[in-house]
C-alpha atoms as one frame of an Amber mdcrd trajectory, in Angstrom:
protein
 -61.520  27.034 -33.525 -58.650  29.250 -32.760 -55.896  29.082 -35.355 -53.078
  26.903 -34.742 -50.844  30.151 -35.696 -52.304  32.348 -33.208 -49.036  32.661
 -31.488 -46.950  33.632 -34.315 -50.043  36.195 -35.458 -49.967  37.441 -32.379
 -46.148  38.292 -32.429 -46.392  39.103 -36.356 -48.704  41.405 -35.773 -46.769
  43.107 -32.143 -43.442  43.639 -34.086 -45.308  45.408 -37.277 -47.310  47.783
 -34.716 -43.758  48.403 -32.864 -42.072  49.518 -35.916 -44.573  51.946 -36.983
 -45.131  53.084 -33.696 -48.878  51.894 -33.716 -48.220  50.829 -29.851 -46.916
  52.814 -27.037 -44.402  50.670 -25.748 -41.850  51.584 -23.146 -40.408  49.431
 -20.434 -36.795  50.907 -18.439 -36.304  48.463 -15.859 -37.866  45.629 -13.872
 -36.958  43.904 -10.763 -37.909  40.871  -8.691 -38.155  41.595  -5.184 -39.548
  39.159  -2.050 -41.843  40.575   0.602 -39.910  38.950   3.615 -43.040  38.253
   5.931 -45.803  37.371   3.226 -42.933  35.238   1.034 -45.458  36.926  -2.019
 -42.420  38.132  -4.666 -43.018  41.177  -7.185 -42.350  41.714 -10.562 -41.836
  46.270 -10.361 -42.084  47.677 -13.578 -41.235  50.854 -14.365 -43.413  51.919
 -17.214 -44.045  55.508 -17.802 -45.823  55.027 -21.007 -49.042  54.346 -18.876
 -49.208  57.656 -18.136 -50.259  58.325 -21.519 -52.756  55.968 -20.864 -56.546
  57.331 -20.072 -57.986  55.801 -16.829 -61.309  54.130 -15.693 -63.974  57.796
 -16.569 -61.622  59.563 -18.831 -62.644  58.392 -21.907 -65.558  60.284 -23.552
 -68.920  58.173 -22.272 -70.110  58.577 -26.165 -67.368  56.916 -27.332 -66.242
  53.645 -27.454 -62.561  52.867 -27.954 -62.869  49.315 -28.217 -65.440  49.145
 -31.010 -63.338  51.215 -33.387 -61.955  49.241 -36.354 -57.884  49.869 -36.321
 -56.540  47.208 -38.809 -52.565  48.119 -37.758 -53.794  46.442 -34.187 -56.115
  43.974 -35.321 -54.709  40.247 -34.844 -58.182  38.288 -35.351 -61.706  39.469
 -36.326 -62.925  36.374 -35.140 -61.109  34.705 -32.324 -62.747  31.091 -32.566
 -64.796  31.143 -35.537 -68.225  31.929 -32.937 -67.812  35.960 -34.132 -67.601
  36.471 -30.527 -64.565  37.366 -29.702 -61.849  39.312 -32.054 -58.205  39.389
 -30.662 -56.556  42.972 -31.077 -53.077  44.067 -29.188 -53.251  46.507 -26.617
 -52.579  49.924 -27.893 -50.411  50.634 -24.476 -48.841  47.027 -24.200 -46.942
  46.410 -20.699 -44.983  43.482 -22.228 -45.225  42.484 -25.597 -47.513  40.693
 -27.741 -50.142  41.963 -24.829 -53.282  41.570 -26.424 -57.390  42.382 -25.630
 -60.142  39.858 -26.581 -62.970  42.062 -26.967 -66.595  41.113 -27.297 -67.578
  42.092 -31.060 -71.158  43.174 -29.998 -70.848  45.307 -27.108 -71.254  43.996
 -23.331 -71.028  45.827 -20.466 -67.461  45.302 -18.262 -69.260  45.065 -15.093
 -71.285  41.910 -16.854 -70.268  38.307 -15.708 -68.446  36.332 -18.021 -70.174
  33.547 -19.556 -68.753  29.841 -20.021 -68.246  30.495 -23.668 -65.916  33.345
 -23.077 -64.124  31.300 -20.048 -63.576  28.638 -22.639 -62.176  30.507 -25.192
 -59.733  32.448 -22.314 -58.864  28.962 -21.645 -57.684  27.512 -25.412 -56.048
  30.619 -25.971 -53.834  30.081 -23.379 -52.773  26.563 -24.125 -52.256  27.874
 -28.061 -49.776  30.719 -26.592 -48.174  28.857 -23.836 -44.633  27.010 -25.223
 -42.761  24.760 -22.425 -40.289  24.461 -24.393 -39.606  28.306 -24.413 -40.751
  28.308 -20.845 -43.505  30.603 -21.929 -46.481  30.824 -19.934 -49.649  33.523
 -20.309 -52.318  34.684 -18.561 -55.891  35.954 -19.001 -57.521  38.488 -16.662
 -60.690  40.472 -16.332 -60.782  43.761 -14.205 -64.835  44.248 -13.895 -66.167
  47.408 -12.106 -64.644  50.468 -11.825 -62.589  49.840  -8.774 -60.933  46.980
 -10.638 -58.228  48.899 -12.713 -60.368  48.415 -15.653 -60.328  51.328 -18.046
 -63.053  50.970 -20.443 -66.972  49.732 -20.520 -66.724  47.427 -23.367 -66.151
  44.001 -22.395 -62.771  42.829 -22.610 -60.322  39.966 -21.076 -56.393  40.724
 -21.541 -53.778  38.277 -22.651 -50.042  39.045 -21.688 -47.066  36.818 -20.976
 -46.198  36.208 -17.747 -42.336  37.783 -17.059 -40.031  34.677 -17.266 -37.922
  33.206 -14.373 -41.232  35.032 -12.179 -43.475  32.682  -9.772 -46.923  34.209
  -8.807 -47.695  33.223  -5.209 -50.672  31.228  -6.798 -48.134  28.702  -7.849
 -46.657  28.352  -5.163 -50.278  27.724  -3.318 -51.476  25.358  -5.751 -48.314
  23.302  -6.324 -49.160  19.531  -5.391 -52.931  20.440  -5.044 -55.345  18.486
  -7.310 -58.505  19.882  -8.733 -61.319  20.634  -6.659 -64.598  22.000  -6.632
 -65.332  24.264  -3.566 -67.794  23.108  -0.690 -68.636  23.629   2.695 -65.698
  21.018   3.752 -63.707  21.971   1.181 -62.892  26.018   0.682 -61.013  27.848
  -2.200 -57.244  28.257  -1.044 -56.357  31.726   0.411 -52.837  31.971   1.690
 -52.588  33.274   5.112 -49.975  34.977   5.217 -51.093  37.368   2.042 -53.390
  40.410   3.674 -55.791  40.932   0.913 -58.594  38.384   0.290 -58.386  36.245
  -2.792 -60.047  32.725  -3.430 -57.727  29.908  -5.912 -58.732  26.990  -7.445
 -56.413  24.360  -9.082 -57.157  23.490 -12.958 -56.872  19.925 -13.786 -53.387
  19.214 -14.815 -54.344  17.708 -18.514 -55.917  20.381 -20.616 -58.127  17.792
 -21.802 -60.141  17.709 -18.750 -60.944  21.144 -18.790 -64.265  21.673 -20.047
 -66.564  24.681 -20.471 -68.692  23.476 -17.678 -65.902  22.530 -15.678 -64.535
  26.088 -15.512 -67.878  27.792 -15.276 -68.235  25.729 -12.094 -64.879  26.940
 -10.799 -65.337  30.690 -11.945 -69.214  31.011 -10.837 -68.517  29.564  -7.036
 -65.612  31.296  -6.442 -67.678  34.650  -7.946 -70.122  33.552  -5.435 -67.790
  34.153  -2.667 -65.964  37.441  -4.174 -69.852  39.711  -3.887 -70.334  38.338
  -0.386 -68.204  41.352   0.516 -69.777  43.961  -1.303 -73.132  42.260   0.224
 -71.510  42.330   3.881 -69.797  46.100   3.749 -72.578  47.390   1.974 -74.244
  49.082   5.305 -70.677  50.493   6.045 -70.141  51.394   2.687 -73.583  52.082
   1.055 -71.758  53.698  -2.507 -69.684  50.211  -3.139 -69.828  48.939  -5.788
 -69.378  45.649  -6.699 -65.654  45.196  -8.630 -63.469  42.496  -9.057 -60.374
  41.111 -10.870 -60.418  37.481 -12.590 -56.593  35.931 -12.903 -56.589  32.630
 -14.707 -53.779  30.599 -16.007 -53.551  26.608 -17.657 -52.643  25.984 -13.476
 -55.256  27.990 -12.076 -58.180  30.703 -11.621 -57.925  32.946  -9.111 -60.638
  36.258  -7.958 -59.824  38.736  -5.749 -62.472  41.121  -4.314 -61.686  44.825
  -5.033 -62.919  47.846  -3.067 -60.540  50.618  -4.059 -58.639  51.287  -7.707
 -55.904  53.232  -5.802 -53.936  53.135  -2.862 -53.805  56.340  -1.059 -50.402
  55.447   0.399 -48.172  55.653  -2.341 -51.133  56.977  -5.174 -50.509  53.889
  -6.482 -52.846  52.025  -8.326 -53.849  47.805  -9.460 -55.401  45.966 -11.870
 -55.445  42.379 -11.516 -51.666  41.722 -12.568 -50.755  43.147  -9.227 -52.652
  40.806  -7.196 -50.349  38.105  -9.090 -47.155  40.190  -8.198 -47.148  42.283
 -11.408 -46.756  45.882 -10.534 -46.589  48.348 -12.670 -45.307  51.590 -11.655
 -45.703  55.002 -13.414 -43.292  57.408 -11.396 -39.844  56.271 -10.882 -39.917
  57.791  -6.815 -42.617  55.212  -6.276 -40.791  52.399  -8.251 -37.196  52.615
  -6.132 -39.747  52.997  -2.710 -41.046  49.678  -3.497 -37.559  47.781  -5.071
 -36.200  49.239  -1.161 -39.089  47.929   1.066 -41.331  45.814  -0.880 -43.107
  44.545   2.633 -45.230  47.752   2.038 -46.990  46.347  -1.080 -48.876  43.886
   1.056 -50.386  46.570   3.107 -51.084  48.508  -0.911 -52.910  45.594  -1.752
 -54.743  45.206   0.819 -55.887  48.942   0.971 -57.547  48.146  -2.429 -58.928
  45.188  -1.612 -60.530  43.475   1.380 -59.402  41.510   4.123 -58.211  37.942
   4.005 -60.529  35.089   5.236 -58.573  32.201   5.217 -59.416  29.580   7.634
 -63.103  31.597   8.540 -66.237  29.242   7.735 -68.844  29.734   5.046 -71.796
  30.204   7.305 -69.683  33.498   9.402 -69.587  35.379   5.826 -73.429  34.059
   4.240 -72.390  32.656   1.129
């Protein structure tokens, strides 16, 4: 079971690491700013720190970052008492308290994740979320190497979402109640987004989430993310299958990937962007986005594939 306490370890632990400069954490601004034809709004961070950051094939294949013990980062050895899943904070944090769960025996990052891990994504969530803070938090998963992820060792990330901030997966699921997808009933896609991504609403009482429940959700809507990789693969023969996993205590969202950088601006996503989290390294690129951010839909879509809402199952074979 994960401790009642997490939250406060969590933070415990962020503020110690901060202090003796353990983390490499350096934020100097943020803005909110509304694409005016999508209605999608972005949270543009300018964080230079992530150049310090090594990306996806830069790290030394021998060597495995996210096995190493490093007890000024480590929150939990064992997340839920399974010896799964440790919790350790992310040694280049975008907000803070942003944390890793990382499998203790190692897993590839391309693997699917299994209902256990899901499940424990899930709890974690509703331990760190705080209404009456209004703090909410979300899990992703960036798997294959056009995802954004960085390393090969399995790992989900925790952060908090930015405060006052409304992912355009709120705004689709608002009023919708759970569902499982079929060929009547399809994930939601909003049509006026470019890039292809497939939402489900979570029950509303945490209760009702169960291990099998989410599986369900996460497995059906994988189902639909590799039907592009299976459709472009003719086109595209050296694809390879990627993906980013968004999920929240309101939702779980996957969003097909088929580039890690847009050639545009040379700017690149993990999952958080396809929530409306950007993160920007150079401050040129940041002030071109705060000016016109109706480009970022066309970014997004670069690195990912087109939108089907409203197209049937049988025209895409899944």
């Amino acid at each position: 079971m994960i401790p009642a306490t997490v939250s406060q370890l969590v933070n415990d632990k962020f503020q110690e690491a901060q202090k003796n400069e353990n983390v490499v954490f350096k934020k100097l601004e943020s803005k909110i700013v509304k694409d005016s034809e999508s209605g999608m709004r972005f949270f543009v961070s300018l964080v230079p720190s992530l150049n310090e950051k090594p990306e996806f094939g830069q790290t030394d294949a021998s060597k495995d970052p996210l096995a190493e013990n490093e007890p000024e980062l480590l929150v939990l050895d064992d997340l839920d008492g399974s010896g799964a899943l440790k919790l350790v904070l992310n040694k280049f944090p975008i907000t803070e308290n942003h944390s890793l769960l990382i499998t203790n025996e190692f897993k590839d990052q391309m693997s699917a994740l299994s209902p256990e891990e899901l499940m424990t994504s899930y709890k974690l969530i509703t331990k760190m979320d705080n209404e009456d803070e209004n703090k909410r938090h979300m899990i992703i998963y960036n798997s294959g190497p056009q995802s954004g992820s960085s390393q090969s060792h399995k790992h989900l990330q925790l952060i908090e979402l930015p405060q006052k901030f409304i992912p355009f997966q709120d705004i689709l699921t608002n009023g919708k109640d759970h569902f499982l997808p079929s060929i009547k009933d399809e994930p939601l896609q909003d049509n006026k987004v470019s890039f292809a991504h497939f939402v489900l609403p979570l029950p509303e009482e945490s209760e009702e989430v169960t291990e099998d429940l989410l599986a369900m959700c996460y497995f059906s809507l994988l189902q639909r993310t590799l039907t592009f990789f299976q459709d472009w693969l003719n086109e595209t023969p050296d694809l390879i299958k990627s993906y980013n996993l968004l999920l929240t205590k309101k939702w779980i969202c996957l969003v097909p990937r088929s580039n890690i950088k847009a050639k545009t601006l040379d700017v690149g996503f993990n999952a958080l962007g396809y929530a409306g989290i950007l993160l920007i390294k150079e401050k040129e690129t940041f002030d071109k986005i705060v000016e016109t951010p109706n480009v970022v839909n066309d970014l997004l879509f670069e690195c990912g594939f087109q939108n089907t809402a409203g197209v049937k199952p049988n025209e895409y074979n899944y």
